[in-house]
C-alpha positions in Angstrom: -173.7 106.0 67.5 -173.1 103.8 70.5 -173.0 106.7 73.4 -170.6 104.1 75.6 -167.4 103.1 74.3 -165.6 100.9 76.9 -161.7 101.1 76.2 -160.6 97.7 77.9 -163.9 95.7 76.7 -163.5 96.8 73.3 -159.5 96.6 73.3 -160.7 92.5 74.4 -163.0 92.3 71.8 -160.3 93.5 69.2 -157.5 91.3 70.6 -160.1 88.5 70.5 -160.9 89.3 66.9 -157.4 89.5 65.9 -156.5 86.1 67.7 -158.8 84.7 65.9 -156.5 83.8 63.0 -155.0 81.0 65.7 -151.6 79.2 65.7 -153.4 76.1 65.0 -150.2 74.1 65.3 -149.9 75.0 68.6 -153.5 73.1 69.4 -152.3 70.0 67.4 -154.1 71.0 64.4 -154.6 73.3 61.6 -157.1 73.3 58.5 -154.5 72.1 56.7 -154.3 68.5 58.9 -158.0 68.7 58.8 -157.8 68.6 54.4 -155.3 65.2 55.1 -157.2 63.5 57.8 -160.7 63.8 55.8 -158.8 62.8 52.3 -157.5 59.7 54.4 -160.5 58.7 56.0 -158.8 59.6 59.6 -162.3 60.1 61.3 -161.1 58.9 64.7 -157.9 60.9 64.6 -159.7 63.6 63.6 -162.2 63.1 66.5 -159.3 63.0 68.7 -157.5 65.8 67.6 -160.6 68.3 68.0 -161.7 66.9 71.8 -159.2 68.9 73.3 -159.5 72.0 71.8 -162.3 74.8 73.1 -165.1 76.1 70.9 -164.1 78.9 70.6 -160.8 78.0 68.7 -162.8 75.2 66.9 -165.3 77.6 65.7 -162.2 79.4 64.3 -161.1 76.4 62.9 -164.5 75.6 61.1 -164.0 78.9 59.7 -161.1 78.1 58.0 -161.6 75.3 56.1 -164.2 74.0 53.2 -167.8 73.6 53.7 -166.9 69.8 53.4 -164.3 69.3 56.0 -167.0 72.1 58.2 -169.5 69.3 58.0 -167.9 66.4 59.6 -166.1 68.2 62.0 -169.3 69.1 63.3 -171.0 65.7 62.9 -167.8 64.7 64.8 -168.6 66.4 68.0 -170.9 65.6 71.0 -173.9 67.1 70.5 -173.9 70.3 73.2 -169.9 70.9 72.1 -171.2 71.1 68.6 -174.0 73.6 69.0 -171.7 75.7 71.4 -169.4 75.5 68.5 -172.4 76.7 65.9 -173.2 79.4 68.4 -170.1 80.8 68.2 -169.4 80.7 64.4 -170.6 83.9 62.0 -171.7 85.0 58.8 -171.3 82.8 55.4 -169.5 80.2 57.1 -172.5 79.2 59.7 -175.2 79.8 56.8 -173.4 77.5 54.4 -173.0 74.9 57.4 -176.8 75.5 58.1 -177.6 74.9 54.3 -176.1 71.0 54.3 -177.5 69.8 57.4 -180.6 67.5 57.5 -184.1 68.8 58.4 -183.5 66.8 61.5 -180.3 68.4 62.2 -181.4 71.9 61.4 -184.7 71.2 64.1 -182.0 69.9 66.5 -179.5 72.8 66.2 -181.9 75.7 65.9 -183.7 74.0 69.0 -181.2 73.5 71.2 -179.6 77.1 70.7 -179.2 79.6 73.5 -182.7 82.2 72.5 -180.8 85.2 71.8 -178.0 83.4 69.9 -181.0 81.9 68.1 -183.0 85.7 67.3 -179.3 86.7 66.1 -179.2 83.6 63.4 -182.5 84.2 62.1 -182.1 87.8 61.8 -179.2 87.7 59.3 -180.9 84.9 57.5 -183.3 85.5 54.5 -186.9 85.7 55.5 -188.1 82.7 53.1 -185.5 80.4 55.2 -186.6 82.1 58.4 -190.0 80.6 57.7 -189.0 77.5 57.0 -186.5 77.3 59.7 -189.2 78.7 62.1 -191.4 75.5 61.0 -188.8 73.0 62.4 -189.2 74.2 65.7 -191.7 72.9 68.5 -194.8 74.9 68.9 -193.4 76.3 72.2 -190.0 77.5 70.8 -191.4 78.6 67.4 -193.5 81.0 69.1 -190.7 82.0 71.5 -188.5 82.9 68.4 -191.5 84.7 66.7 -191.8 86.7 69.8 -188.7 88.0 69.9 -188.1 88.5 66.2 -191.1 90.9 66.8 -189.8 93.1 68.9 -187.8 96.3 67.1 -184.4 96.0 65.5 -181.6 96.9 67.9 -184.4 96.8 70.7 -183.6 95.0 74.2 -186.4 92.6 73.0 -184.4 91.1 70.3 -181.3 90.9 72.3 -182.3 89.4 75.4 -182.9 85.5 76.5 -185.4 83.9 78.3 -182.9 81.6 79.9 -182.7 82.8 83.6 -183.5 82.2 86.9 -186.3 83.9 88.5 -187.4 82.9 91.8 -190.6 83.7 93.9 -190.4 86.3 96.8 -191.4 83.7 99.3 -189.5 81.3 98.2 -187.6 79.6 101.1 -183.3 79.6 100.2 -183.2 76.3 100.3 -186.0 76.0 97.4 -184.3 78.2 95.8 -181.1 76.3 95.6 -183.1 73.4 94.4 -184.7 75.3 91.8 -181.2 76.3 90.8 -179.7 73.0 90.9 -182.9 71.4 89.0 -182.7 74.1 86.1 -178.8 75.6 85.8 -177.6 73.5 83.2 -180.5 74.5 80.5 -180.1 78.5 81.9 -177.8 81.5 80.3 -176.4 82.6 83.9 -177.2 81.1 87.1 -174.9 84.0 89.4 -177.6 86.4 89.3 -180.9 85.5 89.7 -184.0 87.7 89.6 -186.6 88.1 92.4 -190.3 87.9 91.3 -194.1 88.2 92.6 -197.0 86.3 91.9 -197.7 88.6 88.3 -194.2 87.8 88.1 -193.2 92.0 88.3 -189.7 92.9 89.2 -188.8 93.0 92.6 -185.4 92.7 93.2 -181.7 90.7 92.4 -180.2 88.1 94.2 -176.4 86.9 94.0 -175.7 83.2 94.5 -173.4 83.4 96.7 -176.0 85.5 98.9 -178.5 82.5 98.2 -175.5 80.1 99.0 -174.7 81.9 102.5 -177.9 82.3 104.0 -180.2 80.0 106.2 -182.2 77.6 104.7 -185.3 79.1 105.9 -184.8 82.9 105.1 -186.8 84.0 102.9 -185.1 84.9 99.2 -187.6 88.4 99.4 -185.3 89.2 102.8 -181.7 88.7 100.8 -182.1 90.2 97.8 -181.3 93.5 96.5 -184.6 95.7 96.0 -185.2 98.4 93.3 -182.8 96.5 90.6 -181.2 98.6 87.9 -183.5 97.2 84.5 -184.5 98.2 80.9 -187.4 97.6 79.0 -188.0 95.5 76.0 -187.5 98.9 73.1 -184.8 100.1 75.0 -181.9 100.8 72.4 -179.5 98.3 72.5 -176.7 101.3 72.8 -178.4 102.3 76.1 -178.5 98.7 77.5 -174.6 98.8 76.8 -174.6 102.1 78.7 -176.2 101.1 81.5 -174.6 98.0 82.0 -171.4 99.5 82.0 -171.9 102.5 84.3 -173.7 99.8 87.0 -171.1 97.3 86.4 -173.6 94.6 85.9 -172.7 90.9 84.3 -176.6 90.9 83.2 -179.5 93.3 83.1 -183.2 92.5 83.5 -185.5 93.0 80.9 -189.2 94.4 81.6 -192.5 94.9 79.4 -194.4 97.6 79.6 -195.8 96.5 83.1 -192.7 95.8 84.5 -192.9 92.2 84.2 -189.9 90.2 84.0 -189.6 88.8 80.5 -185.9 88.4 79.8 -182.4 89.1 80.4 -179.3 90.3 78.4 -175.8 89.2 79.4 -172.3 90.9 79.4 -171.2 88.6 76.4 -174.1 90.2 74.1 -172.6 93.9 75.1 -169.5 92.9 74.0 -170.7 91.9 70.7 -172.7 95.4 70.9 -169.5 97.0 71.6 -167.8 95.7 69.0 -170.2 95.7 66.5 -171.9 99.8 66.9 -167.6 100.7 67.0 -167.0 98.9 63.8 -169.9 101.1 62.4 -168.6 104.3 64.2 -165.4 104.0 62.3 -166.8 103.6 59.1 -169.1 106.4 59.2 -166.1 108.4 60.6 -164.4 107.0 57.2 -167.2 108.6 55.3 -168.3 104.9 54.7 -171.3 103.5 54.4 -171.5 99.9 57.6 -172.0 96.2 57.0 -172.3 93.7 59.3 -170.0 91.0 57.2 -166.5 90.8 57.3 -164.0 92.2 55.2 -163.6 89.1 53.2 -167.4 88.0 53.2 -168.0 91.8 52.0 -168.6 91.9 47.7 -166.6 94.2 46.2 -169.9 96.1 44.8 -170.9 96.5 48.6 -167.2 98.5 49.1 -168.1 100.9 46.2 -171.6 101.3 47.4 -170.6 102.1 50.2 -167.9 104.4 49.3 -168.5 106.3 46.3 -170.9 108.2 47.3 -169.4 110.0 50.0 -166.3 110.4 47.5 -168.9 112.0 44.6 -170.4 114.4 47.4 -166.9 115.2 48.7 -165.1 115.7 45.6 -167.7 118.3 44.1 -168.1 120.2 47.4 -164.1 120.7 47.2 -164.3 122.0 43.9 -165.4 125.0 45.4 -161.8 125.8 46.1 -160.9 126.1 42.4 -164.0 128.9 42.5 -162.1 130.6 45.4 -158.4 130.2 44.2 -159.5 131.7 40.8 -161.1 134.0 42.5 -157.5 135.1 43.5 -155.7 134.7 41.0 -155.0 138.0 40.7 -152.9 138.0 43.7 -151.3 134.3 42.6 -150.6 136.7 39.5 -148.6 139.6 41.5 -146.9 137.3 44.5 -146.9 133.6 43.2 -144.8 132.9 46.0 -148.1 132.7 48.4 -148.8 129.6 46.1 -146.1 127.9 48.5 -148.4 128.3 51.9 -150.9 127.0 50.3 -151.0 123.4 51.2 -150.1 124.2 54.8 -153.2 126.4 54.9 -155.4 123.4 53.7 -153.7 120.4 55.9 -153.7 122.3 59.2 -157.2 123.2 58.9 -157.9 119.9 58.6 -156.5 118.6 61.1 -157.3 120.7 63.4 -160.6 120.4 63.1 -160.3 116.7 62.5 -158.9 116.5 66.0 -161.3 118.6 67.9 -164.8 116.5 66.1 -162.7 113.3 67.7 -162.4 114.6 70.5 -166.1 115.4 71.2 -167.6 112.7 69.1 -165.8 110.2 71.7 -166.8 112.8 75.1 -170.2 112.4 73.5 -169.7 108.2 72.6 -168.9 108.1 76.7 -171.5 109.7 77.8 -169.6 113.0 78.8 -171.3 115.4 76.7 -174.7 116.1 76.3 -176.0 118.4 73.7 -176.1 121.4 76.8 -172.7 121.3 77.2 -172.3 123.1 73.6 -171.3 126.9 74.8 -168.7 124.8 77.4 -167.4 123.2 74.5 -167.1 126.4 72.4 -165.5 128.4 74.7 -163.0 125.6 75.6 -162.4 125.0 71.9 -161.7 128.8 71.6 -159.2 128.9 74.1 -157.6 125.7 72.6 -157.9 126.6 69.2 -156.5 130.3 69.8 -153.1 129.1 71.8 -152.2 126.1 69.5 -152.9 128.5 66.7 -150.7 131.4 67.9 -147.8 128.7 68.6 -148.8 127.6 64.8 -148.5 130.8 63.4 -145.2 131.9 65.4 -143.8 128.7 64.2 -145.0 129.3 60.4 -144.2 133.0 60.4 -140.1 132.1 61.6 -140.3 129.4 58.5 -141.5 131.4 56.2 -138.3 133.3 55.7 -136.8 129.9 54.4 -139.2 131.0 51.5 -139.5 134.2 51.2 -137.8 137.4 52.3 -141.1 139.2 52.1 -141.7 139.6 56.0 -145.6 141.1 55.0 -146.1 137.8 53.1 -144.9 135.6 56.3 -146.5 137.6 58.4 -149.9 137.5 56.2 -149.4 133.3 56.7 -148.9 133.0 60.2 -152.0 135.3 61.0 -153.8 133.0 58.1 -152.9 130.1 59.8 -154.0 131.6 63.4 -157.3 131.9 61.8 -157.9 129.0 60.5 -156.7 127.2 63.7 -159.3 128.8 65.6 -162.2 128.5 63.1 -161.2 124.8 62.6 -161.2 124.1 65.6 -164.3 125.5 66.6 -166.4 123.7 63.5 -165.1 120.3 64.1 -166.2 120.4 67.6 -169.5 122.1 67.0 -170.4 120.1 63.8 -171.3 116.9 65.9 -173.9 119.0 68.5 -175.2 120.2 65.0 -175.8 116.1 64.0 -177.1 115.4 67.5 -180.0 118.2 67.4 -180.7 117.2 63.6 -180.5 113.3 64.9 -177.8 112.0 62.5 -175.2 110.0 64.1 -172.3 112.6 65.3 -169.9 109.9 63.6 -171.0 111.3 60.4 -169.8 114.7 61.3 -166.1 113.4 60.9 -163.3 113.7 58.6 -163.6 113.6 55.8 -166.9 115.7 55.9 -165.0 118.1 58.3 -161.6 117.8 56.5 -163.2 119.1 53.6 -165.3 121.9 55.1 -161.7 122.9 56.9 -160.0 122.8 53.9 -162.3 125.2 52.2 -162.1 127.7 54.9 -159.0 126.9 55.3 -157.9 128.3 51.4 -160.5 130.8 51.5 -159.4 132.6 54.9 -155.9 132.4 53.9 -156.5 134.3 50.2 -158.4 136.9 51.6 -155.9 137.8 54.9 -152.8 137.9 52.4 -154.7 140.0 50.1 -155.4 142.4 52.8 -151.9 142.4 53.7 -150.3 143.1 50.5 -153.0 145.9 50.1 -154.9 144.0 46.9 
């Protein structure tokens, strides 16, 4: 589970996402003109059309329409628009693209991309076409992607770029600044650059602006920043998000094992971290298994995989509450009326304790709890869980006589429902320190896994207080 969770990045992302499905009109074309201009031969109005428009809204666009229409579009562009555009396109749509280019143009795409953008392609593509797409690539960048391919899933290693700026401790500023102006245009980020010694280890940051200010002859050793905030090549890409965020950082230096500057990750790949580990936190919250595609691209076979399972599991742990109402039923027998509380028992348990596992899955996503805070936790939960369920039980105890005159009855559900406040609330909050210490995502411990659990001792408490009660 991602342990940062950054509401206004992640709000972005998700407005981004959901803009994606762009009021073409409103840039002078849709995919429907795109269909008519390629029927018609209307290459030049087509090439018109698309030279005003971003890439981002014209990877949107290639989205959208047919693999043929995708093909010229992009044979269309300038070359760097195009592979901008290619970088920013996902899933099926940039495989089937990738599948109907030329060897020529697949060397000159996958060659020209940014190295991260590059690792992420390869990763989601088979591993035969990996190795043939590998083979179009000159010596120097083939073994650049094999390097980073090699380094862990999720890792730093696969998410960084190798497209910086490092400069030398002694360098002079105004080196510096030709070194910047010589290489900028073929480099991931040019505002931060990254201070190095001779066995190129870490030493510092520098800001261009910083480099941009001084004198000429200063040293870039006296201007930068020393003991730079970094992460090494297996760090979890989660923590690198973390980090990131908490040092306000627009990119991150990556290190190997001797602290040598190998790489750097930008703030555009945490967003796509954000955005992604979220997605997957929500569907194991779901009780759902994740997948990277969208919901379109998804087969329906990978939804019922996904799915079923968890339902199977779920549906014959609640049967258990058949075992524990029959185990009743002699009470359902003498006062059926206490069938009426039933579902209230069962709904406010779980969500109560649906509420409180939130609540501490997303202190624990932000990096506010740590499994030592537990016996805080508790004993706030406690408190929590014991005045919302006297209010509860006040309230349900006053309703009750709506259904019953029998005041030991109402009474018997209000102190039921008390209970079951308290306990609920107190397992949905403890449930994820449980999957932290057993190291299963605390996502998991959600509804409906805890909706069930709540339900159960929900019924269960309830039965056994009103049977006390009515002296069974």
């Amino acid at each position: 589970m991602l342990r940062l969770f950054v509401p206004e990045l992640a709000r972005s992302a998700c407005d981004l996402r959901e803009g994606s499905a762009l009021d073409f009109v409103r840039f002078g074309i849709s995919p429907e003109d795109v269909s008519t201009l390629v029927k018609e031969n209307k290459f030049l109005d087509l090439k018109s059309l698309m030279r005003e428009l971003d890439p981002a809204d014209l990877a949107d666009l290639f989205e959208e329409v047919g693999p043929r229409e995708r093909v010229i579009l992009f044979r269309l562009l300038p070359k760097d628009k195009a592979i901008e555009v290619f970088e920013l396109m996902e899933g099926r749509a940039r495989e089937e693209m990738l599948s109907s280019f030329t060897d020529s143009e697949v060397a000159q795409v996958i060659g020209a991309m940014s190295d991260d953008e590059r690792t992420e392609l390869l990763e989601e593509l088979p591993a035969k076409t990996v190795k043939k797409l590998l083979t179009k690539l000159p010596p120097e960048e083939r073994e650049l992607a094999n390097l980073l391919l090699n380094y862990p899933e999720n890792s730093a290693g696969r998410l960084m770029t190798t497209e910086f700026i490092d400069l030398k401790h002694n360098m002079t500023v105004e080196r510096a600044l030709e070194r910047i102006r010589r290489d900028a245009r073929k480099k991931e980020t040019i505002y931060t650059c990254f201070v190095i010694d001779d066995r190129r280890k870490l030493l510092g940051t520098v800001r261009l602006e910083e480099i941009i200010l001084a004198e000429p002859g200063t040293p870039v050793g006296k201007i930068m920043e020393p003991n730079p905030v970094f992460v090494h090549t297996h760090a979890d890409r989660e923590e690198v998000a973390r980090i990131m965020s908490h040092y306000k950082l627009d990119s991150i230096p990556v290190v190997d094992s001797e602290e040598r500057l190998v790489g750097i990750i930008t703030l555009d790949d945490v967003l796509e971290i954000i955005e992604e580990e979220t997605t997957e936190d929500i569907h194991k919250m779901a009780g759902m298994g994740t997948t990277t595609m969208g919901y379109f691209e998804t087969p329906i076979w990978v939804f019922i995989k996904n799915r079923l399972p968890w339902l199977v599991g779920l549906l014959l742990f609640q049967s258990l509450s058949a075992m524990i109402v029959g185990h009743y039923e002699h009470a359902l027998s003498l006062y059926p009326i206490l069938a009426a509380f039933m579902a209230t028992m069962i709904d406010a348990g779980g969500n109560a304790g649906g509420q409180s596992s939130t609540l501490v899955i997303r202190s624990m996503a932000l990096g506010d709890l740590e499994v030592r805070h537990w016996w805080r936790v508790l004993l706030k939960e406690l408190f929590v869980g014991a005045l919302m369920g006297l209010l509860l039980g006040f309230v349900l105890f006053l309703r009750g006589f709506m259904i019953t005159g029998d005041p030991r009855i109402n009474l018997s559900a209000g102190f039921a429902l008390f209970v079951i406040i308290v306990v609920a609330n107190v397992v949905g909050a403890m449930l994820p320190f449980m999957g932290r210490l057993a190291r299963i995502d605390p996502a998991v411990m959600s509804s409906p896994l805890i909706t069930t659990l709540a339900d159960l001792l929900g019924i269960g408490i309830y039965f056994y207080i009103a049977s006390s009660f009515l002296g069974l």
